[in-house]
Residue, then its C-alpha position, 0 to 999 in steps of 0.5 A: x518529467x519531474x510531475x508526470x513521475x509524481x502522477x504516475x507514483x499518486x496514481x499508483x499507490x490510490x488504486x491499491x489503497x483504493x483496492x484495499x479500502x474496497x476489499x476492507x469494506x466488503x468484508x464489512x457489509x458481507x456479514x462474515x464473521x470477523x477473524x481474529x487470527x494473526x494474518x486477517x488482523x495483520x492485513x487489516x492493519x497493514x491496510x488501514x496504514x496504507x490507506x493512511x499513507x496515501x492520503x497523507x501522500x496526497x495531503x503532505x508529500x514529504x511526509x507521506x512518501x515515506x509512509x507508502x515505502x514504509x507500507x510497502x516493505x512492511x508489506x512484502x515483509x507481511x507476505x514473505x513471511x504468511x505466504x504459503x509456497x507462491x510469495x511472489x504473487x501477493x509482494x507484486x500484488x500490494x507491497x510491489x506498487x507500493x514502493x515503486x510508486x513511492x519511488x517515482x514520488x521520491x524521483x520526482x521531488x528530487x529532479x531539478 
């Protein structure tokens, strides 16, 4: 059980930095103009730190597990605070993974 939740939490925070890292890069290659208002440079900032978050999860558990919950609150953070009327939409979106899969890294490092 101790593995499967670890997995499980590896798995899940991937495919959302994976997400992020697809949409960062699209934007790139769209050929928009890059935004400089406070929420397009949040976000980027905010990705950019999960994506780290994950692979130093993948490299070094102990520390990354803390980085991907310290992503996903600042996430929720982000999006309680820049969403308009629907805020529950973008926390399950990013934030919400974030930190279950955190969670789960954390329970299975700390079962015996």
């Amino acid at each position: 059980m101790k593995k499967t939740a670890r997995i499980i939490g590896l798995i899940m925070i991937s495919v959302i930095a994976g997400g992020l890292l697809f949409i960062m890069v699209g934007g790139i290659f769209e050929g928009a103009p890059i935004s400089t208002d406070a929420e397009t440079l949040g976000m980027a900032i905010l990705s950019l730190l999960t994506i780290i978050s994950v692979i130093t999860a993948w490299v070094k558990v102990r520390i990354g597990l803390w980085f991907v919950l310290g992503a996903g609150i600042l996430f929720v953070i982000f999006a309680l605070v820049t969403a308009g009327s629907n805020r529950l939409l973008p926390v399950m979106t990013v934030g919400g993974p974030l930190i279950i899969g955190g969670l789960l890294i954390l329970w299975g490092r700390r079962q015996k």
